[in-house]
N, C-alpha and C positions, 0 to 999 in steps of 0.2 A: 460878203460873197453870196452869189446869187446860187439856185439851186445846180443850176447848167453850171455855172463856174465848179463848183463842188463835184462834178462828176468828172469834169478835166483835171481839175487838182486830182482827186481820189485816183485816177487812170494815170496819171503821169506818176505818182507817190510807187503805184504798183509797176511801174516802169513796163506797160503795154501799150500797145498801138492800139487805134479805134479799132481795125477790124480782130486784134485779139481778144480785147476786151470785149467788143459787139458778141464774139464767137461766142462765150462763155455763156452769154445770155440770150442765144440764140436772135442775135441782131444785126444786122451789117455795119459794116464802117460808115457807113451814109446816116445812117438813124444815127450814130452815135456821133457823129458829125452836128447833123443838125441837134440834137437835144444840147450838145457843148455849146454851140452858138446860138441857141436861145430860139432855131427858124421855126422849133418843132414843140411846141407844150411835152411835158416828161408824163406818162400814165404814170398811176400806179400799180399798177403790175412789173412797169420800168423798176421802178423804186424799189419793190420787195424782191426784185429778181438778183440785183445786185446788193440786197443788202444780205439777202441769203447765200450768194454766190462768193463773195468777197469779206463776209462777215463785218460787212457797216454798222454801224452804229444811225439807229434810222432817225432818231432827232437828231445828230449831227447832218445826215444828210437832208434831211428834210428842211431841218432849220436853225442848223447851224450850231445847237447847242447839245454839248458833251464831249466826249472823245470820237476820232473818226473812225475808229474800231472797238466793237463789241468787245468789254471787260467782263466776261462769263467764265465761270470756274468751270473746271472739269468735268463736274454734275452736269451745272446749267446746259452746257454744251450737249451733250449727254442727251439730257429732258430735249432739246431744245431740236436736236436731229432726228431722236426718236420720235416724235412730235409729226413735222417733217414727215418722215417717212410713211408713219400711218396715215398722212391725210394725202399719199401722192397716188400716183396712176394705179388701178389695178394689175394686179401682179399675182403671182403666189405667192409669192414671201409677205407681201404685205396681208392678202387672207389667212393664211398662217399665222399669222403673230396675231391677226384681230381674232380668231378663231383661240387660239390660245389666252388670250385674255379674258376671253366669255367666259370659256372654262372655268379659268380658276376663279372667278367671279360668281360661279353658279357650284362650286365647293361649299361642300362646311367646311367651320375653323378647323375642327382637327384633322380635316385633309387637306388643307390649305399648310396646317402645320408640319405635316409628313411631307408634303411637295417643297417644301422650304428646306428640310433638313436636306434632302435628296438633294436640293440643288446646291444649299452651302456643301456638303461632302460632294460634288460634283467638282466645285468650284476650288475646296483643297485639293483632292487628286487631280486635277489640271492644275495649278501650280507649279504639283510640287512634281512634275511631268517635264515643266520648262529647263 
């Protein structure tokens, strides 16, 4: 199976129509028309759009080898969004969070240590909140 083949399989598996599928990656039913029929070469920006979007598995789609969906534990996913997130559009929230990271990067350990505790004892009172 060719790469265009792989993107029709993967789109019919997810049981959408080209232009739902196109929506999601901000592409029309036409591009995803032709990139299924082989009229249009696939970028990669194509490829990483929907591998992030649908959570492919990018050597299965690329080339065919692995599973068709990303096998990441709960972490991975985790690392793998927050990742993601810090490298997307400017925002606030995302200066925020890179702002916060300087920070406690630019701590000493023992106030790295105090912001840890603060935060596990954070993290039991929200628990035990639910």
């Amino acid at each position: 199976m060719e790469l265009n083949e792989r993107i029709k399989y993967l789109r019919n598996e997810l049981k959408l129509r080209q232009d739902d599928f196109g929506s999601k990656i901000n592409l029309t039913k036409f591009a995803i028309s032709n990139y299924e029929n082989g009229r249009t070469g696939i970028p990669d920006r194509v490829i990483n759009d929907i591998c992030r979007e649908f959570g492919v598995n990018e050597d299965w789609l690329r080339d065919g080898d692995g599973e068709m969906f990303e096998q990441l534990t709960d972490k991975e996913k985790l690392m793998k969004y927050t990742g993601m997130l810090l490298r997307g559009e400017d925002s606030i929230i995302v200066s925020a969070i890179q702002a916060l990271i300087i920070t406690y990067e630019q701590l000493d350990d023992a106030s790295k240590a105090t912001l840890e505790k603060i935060a596990t004892q954070y993290i039991e009172n929200f628990k035990k909140s639910q």
